[in-house]
C-alpha positions as CSV (number, residue, x, y, z in Angstrom):
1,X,14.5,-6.1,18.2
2,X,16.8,-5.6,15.9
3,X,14.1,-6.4,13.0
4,X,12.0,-3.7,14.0
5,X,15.0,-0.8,14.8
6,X,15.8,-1.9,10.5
7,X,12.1,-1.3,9.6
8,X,11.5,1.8,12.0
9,X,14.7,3.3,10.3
10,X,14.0,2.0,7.0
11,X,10.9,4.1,7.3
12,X,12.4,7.3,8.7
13,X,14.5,7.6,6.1
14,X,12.3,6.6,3.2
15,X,10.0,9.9,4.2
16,X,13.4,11.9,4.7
17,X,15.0,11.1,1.7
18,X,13.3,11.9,-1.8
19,X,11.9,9.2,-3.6
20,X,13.5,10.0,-6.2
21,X,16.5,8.9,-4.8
22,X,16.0,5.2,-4.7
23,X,14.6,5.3,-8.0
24,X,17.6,4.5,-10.3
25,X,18.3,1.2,-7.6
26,X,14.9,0.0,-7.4
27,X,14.0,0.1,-10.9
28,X,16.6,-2.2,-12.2
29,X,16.0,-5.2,-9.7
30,X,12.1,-4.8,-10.7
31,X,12.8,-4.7,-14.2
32,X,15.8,-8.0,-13.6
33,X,12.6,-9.9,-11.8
34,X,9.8,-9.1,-14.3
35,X,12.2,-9.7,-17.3
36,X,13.0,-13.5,-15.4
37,X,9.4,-13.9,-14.6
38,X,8.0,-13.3,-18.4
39,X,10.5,-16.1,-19.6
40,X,8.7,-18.6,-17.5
41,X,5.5,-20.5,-18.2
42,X,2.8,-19.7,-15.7
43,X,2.9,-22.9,-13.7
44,X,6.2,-21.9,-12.7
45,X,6.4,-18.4,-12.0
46,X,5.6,-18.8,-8.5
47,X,7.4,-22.0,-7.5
48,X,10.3,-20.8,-9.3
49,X,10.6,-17.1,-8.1
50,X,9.1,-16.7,-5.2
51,X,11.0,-20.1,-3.8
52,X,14.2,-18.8,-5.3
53,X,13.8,-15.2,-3.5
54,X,12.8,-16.9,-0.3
55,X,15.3,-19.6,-0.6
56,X,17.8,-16.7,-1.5
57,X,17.1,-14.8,1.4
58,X,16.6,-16.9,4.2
59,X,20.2,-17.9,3.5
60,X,21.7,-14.0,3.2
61,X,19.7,-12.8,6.2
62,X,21.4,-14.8,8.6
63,X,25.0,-13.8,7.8
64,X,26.9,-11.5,9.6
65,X,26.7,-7.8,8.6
66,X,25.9,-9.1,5.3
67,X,22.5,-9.9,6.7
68,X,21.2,-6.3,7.8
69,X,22.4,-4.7,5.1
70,X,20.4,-6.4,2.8
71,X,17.8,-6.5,5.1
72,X,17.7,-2.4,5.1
73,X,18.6,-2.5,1.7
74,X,15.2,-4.7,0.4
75,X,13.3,-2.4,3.1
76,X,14.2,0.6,1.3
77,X,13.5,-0.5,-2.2
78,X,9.8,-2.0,-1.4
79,X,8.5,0.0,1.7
80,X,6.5,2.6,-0.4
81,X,5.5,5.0,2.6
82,X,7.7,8.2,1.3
83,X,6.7,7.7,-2.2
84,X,2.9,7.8,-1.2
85,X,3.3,10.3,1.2
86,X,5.3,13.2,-1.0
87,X,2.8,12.1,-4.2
88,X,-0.6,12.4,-1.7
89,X,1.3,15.9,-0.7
90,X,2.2,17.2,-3.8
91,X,-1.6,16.6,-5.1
92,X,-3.1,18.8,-1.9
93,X,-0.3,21.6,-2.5
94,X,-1.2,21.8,-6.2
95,X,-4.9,22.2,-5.3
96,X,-4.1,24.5,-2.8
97,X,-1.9,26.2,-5.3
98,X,-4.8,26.9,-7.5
99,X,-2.6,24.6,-10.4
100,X,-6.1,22.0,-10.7
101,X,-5.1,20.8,-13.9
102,X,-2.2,19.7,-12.4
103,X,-3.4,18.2,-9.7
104,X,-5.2,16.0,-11.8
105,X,-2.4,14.8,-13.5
106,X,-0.7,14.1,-10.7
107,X,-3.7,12.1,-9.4
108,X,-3.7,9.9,-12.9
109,X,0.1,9.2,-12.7
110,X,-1.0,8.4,-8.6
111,X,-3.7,6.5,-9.0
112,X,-4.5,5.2,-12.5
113,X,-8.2,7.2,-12.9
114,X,-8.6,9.4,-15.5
115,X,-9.0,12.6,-13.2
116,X,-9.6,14.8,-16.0
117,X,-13.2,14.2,-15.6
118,X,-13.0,14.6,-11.8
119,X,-13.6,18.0,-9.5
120,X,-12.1,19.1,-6.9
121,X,-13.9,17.1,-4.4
122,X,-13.5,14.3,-7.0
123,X,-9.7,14.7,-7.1
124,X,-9.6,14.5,-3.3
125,X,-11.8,11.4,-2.7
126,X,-9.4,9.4,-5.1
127,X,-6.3,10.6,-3.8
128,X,-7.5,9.9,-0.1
129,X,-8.8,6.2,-1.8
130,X,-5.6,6.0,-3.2
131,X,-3.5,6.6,0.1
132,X,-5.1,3.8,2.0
133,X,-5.3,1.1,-1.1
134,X,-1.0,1.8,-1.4
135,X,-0.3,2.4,2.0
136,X,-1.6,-0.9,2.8
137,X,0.2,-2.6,-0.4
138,X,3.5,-1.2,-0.3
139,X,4.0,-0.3,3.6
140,X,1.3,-2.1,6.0
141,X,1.2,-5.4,3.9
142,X,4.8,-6.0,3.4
143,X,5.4,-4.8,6.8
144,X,3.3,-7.8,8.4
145,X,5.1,-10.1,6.7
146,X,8.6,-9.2,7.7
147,X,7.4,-9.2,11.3
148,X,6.1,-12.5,10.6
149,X,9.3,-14.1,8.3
150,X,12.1,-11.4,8.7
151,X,13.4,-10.8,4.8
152,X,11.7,-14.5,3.4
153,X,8.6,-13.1,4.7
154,X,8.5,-9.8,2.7
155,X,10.3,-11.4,-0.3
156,X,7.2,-14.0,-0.5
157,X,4.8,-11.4,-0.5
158,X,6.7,-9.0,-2.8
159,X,7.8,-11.4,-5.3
160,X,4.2,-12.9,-5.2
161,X,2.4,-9.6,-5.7
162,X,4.9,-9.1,-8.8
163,X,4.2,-12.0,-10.2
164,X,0.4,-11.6,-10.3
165,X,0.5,-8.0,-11.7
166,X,2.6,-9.5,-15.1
167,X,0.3,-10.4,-18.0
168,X,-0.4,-13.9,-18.3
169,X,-0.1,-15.1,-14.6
170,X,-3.6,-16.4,-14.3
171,X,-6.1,-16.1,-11.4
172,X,-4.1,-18.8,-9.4
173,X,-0.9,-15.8,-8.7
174,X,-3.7,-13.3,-7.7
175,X,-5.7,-15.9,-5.6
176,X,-2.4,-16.6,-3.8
177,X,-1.5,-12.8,-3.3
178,X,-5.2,-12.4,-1.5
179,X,-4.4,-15.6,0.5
180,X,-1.4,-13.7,1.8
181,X,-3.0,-10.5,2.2
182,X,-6.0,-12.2,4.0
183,X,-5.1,-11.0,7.7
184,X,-2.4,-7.9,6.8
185,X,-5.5,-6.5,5.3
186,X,-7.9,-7.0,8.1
187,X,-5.1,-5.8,10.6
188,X,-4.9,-2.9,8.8
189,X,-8.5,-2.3,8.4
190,X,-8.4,-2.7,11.5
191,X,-5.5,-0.6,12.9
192,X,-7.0,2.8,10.6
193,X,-10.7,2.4,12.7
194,X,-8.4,2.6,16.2
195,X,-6.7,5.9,15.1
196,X,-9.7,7.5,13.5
197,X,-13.5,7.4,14.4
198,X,-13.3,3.4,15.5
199,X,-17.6,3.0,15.7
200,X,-18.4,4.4,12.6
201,X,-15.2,2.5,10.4
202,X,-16.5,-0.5,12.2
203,X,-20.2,-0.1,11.3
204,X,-19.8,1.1,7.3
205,X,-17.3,-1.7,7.5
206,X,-19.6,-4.6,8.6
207,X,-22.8,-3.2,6.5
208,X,-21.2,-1.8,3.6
209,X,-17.7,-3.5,2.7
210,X,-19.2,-5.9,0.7
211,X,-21.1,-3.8,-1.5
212,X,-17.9,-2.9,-3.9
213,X,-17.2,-5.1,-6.8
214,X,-13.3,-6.4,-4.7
215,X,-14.5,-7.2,-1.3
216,X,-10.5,-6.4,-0.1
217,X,-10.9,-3.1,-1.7
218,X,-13.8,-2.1,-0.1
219,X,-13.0,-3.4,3.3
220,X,-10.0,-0.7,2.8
221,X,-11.8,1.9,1.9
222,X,-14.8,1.5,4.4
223,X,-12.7,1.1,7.2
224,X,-11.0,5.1,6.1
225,X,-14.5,6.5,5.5
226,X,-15.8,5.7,8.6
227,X,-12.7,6.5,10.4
228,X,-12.3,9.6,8.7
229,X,-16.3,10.5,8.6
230,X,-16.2,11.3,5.0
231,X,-17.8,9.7,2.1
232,X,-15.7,7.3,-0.1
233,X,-16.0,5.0,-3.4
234,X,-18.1,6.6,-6.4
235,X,-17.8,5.6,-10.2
236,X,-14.4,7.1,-11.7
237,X,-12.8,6.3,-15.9
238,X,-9.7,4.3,-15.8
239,X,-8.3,4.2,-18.9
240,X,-11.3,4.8,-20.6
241,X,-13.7,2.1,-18.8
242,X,-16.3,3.8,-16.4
243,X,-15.9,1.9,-13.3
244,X,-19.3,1.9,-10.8
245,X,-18.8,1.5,-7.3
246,X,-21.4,2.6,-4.4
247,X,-20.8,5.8,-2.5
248,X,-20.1,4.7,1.1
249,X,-19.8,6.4,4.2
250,X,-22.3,8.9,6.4
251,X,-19.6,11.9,6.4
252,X,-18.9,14.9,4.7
253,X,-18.2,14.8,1.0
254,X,-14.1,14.3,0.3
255,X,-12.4,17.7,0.4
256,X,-8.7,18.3,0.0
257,X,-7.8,19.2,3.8
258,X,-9.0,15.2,4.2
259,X,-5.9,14.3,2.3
260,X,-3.8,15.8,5.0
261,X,-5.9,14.0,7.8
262,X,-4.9,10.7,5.7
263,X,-1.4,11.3,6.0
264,X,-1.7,11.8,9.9
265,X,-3.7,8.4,9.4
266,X,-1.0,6.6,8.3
267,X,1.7,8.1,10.3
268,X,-0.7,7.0,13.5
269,X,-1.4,3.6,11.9
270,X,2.5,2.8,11.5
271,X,3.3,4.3,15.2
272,X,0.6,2.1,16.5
273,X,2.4,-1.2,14.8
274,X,5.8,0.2,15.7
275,X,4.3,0.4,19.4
276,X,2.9,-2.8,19.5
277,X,6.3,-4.5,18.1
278,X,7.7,-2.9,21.0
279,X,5.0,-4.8,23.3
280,X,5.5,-8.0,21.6
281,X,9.5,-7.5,22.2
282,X,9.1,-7.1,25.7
283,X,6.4,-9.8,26.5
């Protein structure tokens, strides 16, 4: 119980509070962790940090007071959900706004793609894409794996997901991150067809998932364009490399109100989880 009360507060007040305002804590224990991980040969990266962190944390978590503090503490500097919220927001206000041009930067500093060569339509498919590929990396992901290991759990995942994105990790770091994302993701998959159009996520899920060049990408964004009935995926330029994926989904083409119906998405998602940790408590 109190597990979930630290995450369900954790969450609160990471859509409360600006993200801004986590910013100058969370970017020095990234950078500390990145800067350890570089001065380690590849074979040890993950044996080394990721069994240090858990090691590390299994121990503080059990101590009095000390433990839920850093407990809320770690929840606060990895659960993204305010950060992708307020950017996903900012990006439909701008458009609404009539400022397109900054809308699309926005959306590259968001998501990566070179929006410059996007429309408006363009600019709101990849910021809906966007939404649903971070929410489920920095908020549903992590999430499943404190309510399956408390602090050790998200610290495996986190430190494990940081390790694979550094240059030089191999295929082994990012074959073990999609190991440890192989149920979260599904969950989540999942958990977005309940609280949106659950038939037709399922369907462009089973028949059309598997057409995108990641299969875990395209199970995410299959699963929202069916359960949002709008058309996702589509070639975009990230840093100057065209990538081609199929168009999915029967729906209507992306438009920016579908940005706002992918916020309410999420925030129906996460009070579906927080319900069914409830269950789970009782039982």
């Amino acid at each position: 119980m109190d597990a979930l009360v630290l995450a369900i507060a954790a969450l609160i007040l990471s859509r409360l509070v600006r993200p801004e305002t986590f910013e100058p804590y969370r970017r020095p224990v990234i950078g500390a962790l990145q800067s350890a991980t570089d001065k380690l040969p590849n074979s040890l990266r993950l044996p080394i940090m990721v069994g240090g962190a858990v090691v590390f944390s299994a121990v503080v978590a059990f101590l009095p007071v000390i433990g839920p503090l850093v407990t809320f503490a770690a929840l606060l500097l990895i659960l993204g959900y305010g950060r992708v919220t307020e950017d996903a927001l900012a990006i439909l206000t701008e458009l609404r706004g009539g400022s397109f041009s900054q809308a699309q930067a926005h959306l590259t500093h968001f998501s990566g793609v070179d929006a410059d060569q996007l429309d408006e339509n363009g600019v709101a498919r990849v910021t809906v894409e966007t939404q649903t590929l971070r929410l489920f990396t920095e908020v549903f992901s992590p999430l499943a794996w404190f309510a399956l290991g408390g602090l050790p759990g998200m610290l495996l995942l986190w430190t494990s997901r940081m390790i694979a994105e550094r240059d030089g990790s191999g295929e082994t770091s990012q074959r073990w991150v999609s190991l440890l994302n192989w149920v979260p993701l599904r969950l989540y998959a999942l958990t977005v067809g309940i609280m949106g159009d659950r038939e037709r996520s399922r369907s462009i899920w089973k028949h059309h998932a598997r057409e995108f060049s990641d299969g875990e990408i395209g199970i995410l964004i299959a699963a929202t364009a069916g359960a949002l009935r709008i058309r996702l995926g589509g070639s975009r330029c990230i840093k100057g490399v065209m990538i081609r994926e199929p168009s999915i989904g029967d729906g209507d083409e992306c438009a920016r109100y579908h940005i706002e119906e992918m916020v309410a998405l999420g925030q129906r998602s996460l009070l579906l989880w927080a319900v069914g940790g409830l269950l789970i408590i009782a039982l």
